[in-house]
C-alpha positions as CSV (number, residue, x, y, z in Angstrom):
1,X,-51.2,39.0,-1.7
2,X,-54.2,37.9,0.0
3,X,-56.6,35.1,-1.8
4,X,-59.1,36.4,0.7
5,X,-61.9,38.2,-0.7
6,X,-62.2,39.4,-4.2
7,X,-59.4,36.5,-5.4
8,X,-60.3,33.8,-2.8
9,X,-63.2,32.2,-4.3
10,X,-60.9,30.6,-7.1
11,X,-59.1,28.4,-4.7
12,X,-62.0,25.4,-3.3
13,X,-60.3,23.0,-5.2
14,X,-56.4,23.5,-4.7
15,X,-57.3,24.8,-0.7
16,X,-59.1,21.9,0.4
17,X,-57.3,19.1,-1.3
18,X,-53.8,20.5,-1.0
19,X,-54.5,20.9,3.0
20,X,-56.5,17.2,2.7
21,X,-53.4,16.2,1.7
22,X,-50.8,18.0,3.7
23,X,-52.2,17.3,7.0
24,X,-52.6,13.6,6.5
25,X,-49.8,12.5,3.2
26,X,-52.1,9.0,3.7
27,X,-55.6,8.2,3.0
28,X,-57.3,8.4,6.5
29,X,-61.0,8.5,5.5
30,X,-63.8,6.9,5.5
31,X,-64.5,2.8,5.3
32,X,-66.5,0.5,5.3
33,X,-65.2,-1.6,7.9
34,X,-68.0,-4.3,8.1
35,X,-70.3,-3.2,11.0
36,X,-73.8,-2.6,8.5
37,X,-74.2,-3.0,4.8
38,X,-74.1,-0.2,2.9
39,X,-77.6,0.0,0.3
40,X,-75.6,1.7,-2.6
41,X,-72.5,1.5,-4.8
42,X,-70.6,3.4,-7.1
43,X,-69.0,1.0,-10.3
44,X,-66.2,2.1,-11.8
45,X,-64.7,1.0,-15.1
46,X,-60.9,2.2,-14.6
47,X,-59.2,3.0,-18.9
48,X,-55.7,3.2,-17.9
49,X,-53.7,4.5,-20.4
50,X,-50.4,6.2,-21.3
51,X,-48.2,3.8,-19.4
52,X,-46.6,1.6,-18.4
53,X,-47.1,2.8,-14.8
54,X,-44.1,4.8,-13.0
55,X,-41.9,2.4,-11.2
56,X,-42.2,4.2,-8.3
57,X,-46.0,3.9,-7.9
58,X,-47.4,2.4,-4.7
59,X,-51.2,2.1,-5.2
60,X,-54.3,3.3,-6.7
61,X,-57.0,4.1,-4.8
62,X,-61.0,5.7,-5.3
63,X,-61.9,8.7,-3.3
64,X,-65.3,9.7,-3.2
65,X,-66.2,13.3,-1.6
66,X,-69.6,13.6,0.0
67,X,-68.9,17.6,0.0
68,X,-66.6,19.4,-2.6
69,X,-64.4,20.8,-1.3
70,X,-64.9,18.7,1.8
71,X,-65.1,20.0,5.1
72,X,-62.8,17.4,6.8
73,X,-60.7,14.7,5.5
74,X,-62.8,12.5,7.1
75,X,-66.0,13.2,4.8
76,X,-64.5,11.3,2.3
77,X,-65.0,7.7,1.0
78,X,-61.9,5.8,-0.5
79,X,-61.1,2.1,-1.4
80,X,-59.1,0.2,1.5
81,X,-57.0,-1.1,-0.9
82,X,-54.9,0.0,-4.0
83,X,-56.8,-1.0,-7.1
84,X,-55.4,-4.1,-9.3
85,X,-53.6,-2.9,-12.2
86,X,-50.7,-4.4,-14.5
87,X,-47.4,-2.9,-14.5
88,X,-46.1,-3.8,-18.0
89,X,-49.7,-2.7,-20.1
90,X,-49.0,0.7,-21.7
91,X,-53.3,0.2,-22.4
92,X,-55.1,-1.5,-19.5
93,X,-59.2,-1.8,-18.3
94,X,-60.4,-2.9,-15.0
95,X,-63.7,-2.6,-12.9
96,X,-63.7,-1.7,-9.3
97,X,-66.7,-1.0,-6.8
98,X,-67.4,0.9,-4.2
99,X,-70.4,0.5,-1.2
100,X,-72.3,3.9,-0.3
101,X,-75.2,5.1,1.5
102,X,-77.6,6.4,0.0
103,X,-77.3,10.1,-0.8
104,X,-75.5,12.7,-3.1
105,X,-71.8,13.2,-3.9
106,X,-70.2,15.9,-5.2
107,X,-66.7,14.1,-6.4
108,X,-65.1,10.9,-7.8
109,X,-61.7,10.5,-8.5
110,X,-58.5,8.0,-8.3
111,X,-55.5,9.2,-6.3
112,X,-52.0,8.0,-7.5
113,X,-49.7,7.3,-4.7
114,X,-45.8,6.7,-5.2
115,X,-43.2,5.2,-2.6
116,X,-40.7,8.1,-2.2
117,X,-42.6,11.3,-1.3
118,X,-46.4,11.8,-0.2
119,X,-48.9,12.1,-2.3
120,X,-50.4,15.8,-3.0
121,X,-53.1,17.4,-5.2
122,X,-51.3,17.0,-8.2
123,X,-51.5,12.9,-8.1
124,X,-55.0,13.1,-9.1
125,X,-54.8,10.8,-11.7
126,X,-58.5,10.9,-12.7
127,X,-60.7,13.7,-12.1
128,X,-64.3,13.8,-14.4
129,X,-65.3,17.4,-14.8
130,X,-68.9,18.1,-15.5
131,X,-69.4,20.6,-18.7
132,X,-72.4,21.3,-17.7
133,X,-72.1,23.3,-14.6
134,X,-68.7,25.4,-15.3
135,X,-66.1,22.4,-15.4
136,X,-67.2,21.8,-11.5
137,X,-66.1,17.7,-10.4
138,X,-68.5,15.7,-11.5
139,X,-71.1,14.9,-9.2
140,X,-74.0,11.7,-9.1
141,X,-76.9,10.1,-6.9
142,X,-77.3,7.5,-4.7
143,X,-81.2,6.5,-4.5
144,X,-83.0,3.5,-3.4
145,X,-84.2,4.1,-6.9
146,X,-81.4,4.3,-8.3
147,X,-78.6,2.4,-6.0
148,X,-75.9,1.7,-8.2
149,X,-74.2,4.8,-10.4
150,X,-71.9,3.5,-12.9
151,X,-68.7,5.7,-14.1
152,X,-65.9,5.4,-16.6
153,X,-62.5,6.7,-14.9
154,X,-59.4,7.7,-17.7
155,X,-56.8,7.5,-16.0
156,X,-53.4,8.5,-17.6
157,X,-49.8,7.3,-16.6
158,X,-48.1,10.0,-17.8
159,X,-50.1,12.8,-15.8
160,X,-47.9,11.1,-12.6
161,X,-44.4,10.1,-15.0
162,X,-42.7,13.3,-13.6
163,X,-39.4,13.3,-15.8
164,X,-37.5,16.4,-15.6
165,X,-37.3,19.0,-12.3
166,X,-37.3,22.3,-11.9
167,X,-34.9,23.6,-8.7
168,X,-34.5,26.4,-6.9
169,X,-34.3,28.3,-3.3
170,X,-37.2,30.1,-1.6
171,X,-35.9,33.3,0.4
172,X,-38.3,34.1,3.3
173,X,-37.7,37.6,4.8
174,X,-38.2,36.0,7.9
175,X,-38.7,33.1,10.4
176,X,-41.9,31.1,10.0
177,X,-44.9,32.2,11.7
178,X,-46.5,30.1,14.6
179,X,-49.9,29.8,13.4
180,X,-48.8,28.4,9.9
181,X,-50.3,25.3,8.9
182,X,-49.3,24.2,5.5
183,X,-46.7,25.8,3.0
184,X,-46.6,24.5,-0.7
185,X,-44.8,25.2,-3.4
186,X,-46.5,24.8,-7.0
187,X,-45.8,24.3,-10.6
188,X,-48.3,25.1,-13.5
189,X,-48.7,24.7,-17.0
190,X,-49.6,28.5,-16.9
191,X,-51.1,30.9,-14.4
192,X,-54.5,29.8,-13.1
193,X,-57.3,32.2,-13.5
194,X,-60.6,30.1,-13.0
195,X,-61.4,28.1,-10.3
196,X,-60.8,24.7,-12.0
197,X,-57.8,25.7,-13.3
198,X,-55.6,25.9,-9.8
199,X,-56.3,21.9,-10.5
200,X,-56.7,21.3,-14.5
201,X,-53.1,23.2,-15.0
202,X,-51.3,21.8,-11.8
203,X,-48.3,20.1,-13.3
204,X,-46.8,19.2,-9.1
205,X,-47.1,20.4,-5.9
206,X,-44.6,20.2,-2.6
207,X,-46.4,20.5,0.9
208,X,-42.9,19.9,2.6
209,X,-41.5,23.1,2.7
210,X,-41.5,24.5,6.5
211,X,-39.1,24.5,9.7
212,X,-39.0,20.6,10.1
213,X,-37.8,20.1,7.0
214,X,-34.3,19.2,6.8
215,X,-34.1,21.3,3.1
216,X,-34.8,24.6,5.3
217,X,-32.0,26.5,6.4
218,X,-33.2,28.4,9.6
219,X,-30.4,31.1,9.8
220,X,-30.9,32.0,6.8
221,X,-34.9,31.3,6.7
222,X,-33.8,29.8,2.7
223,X,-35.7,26.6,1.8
224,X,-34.3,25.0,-1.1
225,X,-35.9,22.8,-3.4
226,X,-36.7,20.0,-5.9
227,X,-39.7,19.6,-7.6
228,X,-40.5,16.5,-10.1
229,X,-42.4,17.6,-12.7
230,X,-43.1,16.3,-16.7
231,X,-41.1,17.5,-18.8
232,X,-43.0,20.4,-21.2
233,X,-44.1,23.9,-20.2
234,X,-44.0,25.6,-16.7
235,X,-45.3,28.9,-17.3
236,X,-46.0,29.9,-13.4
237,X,-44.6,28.7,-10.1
238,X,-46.2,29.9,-6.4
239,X,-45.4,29.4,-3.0
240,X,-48.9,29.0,-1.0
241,X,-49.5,29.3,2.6
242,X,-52.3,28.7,4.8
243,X,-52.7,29.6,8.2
244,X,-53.9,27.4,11.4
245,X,-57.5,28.0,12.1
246,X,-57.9,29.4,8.4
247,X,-61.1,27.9,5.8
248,X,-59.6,25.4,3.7
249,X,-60.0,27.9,0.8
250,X,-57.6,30.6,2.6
251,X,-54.5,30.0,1.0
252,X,-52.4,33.5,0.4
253,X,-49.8,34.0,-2.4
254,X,-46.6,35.2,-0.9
255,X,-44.5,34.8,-3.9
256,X,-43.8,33.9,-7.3
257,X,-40.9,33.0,-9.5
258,X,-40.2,36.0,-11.5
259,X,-39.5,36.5,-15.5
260,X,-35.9,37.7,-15.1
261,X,-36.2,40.1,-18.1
262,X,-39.6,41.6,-16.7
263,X,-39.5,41.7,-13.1
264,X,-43.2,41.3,-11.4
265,X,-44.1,38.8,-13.9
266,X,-44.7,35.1,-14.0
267,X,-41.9,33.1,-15.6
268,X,-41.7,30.7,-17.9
269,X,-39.9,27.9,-18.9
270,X,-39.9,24.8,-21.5
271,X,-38.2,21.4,-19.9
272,X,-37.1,18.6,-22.0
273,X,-37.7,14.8,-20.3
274,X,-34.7,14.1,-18.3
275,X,-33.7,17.8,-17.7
276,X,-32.8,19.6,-14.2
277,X,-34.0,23.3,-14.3
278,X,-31.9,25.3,-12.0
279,X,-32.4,28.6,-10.7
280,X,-35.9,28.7,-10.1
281,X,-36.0,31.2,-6.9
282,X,-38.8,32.1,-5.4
283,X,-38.8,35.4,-2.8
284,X,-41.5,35.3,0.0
285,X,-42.5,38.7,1.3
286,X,-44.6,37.7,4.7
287,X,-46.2,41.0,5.0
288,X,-48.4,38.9,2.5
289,X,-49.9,36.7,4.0
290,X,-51.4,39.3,6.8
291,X,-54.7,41.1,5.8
């Protein structure tokens, strides 16, 4: 189904980062690189907790987003550098600080990154939601007033400890269009319904699947896959697409994994750590993704 009108508006969050993320799998944004001081900062007191880290983990870093969802993944701010943290704390506190100009921002968060695939929407390790203003990210000032906006970051170990998988092959009734830009596949702790929910129940995301991957089979358009997730409920897994020259909040739905004992609903599943759920298949109908 289309996530154009009616349904679209509840996809800001997973359209723009998801596609922030598949078009670049790297940070690629904004630095300070030295040319003129920047008046203001953003301090951040990091709580790690919940670990020991994964071994797997490559870096830390803060992103800060000017516009939420941004426009382009070059509106965003983000440390040049991984953030110091200790690989055998389970608890672990650190402060880190960011240069700004002066103005207002709409998101903080920390981005997890991890040595063997590239990092997508669901290694958001910390994201502070505002209560006051529907669960939107949290957003804070810049001033010459006021130059320096200090923040405490959570940020839990075992959001990104991905120990069990969930498998399965995604049958397209056809070749890929030319005009696609990003395809996803998605796992949630249940279906998403509100906006911040396509984020708050993400469990893990793959951006891979398309043509040039080697998983995709294209005599068969069959795409089969592999996706790390932590171990506990999946109640509702999606394949997304978005289309070239598409808002960053266009994604269509073009299929789901189906309760086999009620056809045309979500299904759901319960994954113990260490466990390999097979049989997860998806069926993409591209008439879909066309208005």
């Amino acid at each position: 189904m289309s996530l154009g009108a009616a349904a679209r508006n509840k996809l800001p969050v997973i359209g723009a980062a998801l596609c922030a993320a598949a078009l670049l799998g790297t940070l690629s944004c904004q630095v300070d690189h030295g040319l003129a001081p920047l008046p203001g900062m953003v301090r951040a007191r990091v709580l790690f907790y919940g670990g020991p880290p994964p071994k797997n983990t490559e870096g830390i870093y803060l992103v800060v987003a000017p516009k939420f969802p941004p426009r382009a993944i070059n509106e965003l701010y983000h440390s040049p550098n991984s953030l110091p943290f200790k690989w055998d704390a389970v608890r672990d506190t650190m402060v880190t600080e960011m240069a700004l100009p002066y103005g207002h921002y709409d998101a903080i968060s920390l981005w997890w990154y991890n040595t063997e695939t590239k990092s997508n929407l669901a290694d958001i390790l910390a994201l502070p939601l505002d209560a006051s203003n529907n669960l939107l990210p949290l957003g804070f000032d810049i001033t010459k007033e006021q130059p320096v906006f200090d923040i405490d970051l959570r940020a839990n170990w075992s959001r990104v400890d991905r120990d069990a998988s969930i498998e399965g092959t995604i049958y397209f009734n056809g070749p890929f269009p030319a005009n696609t830009l990003a395809t996803a596949v998605a796992a949630y702790v249940r279906k998403p319904e509100a906006n911040v929910e396509f984020l708050t129940m993400l469990k893990s995301i793959d951006f891979s699947v398309g043509p040039e991957s080697d998983k995709y089979d294209a005599q068969n358009n069959v795409y089969h896959y592999v996706l790390p997730v932590r171990h506990g409920t999946v109640a509702y897994v999606a394949v997304f697409w978005l289309p070239e020259g598409a808002s960053l909040t266009d994604f269509w739905v073009l299929g789901i994994y189906e309760d086999p004992n009620a056809p045309g609903n979500p299904g759901s599943m319960s994954l113990r750590a260490g466990e390999a759920k097979k049989g997860v298949d998806i069926y993409v109908d591209w008439a879909k993704a066309r208005p």
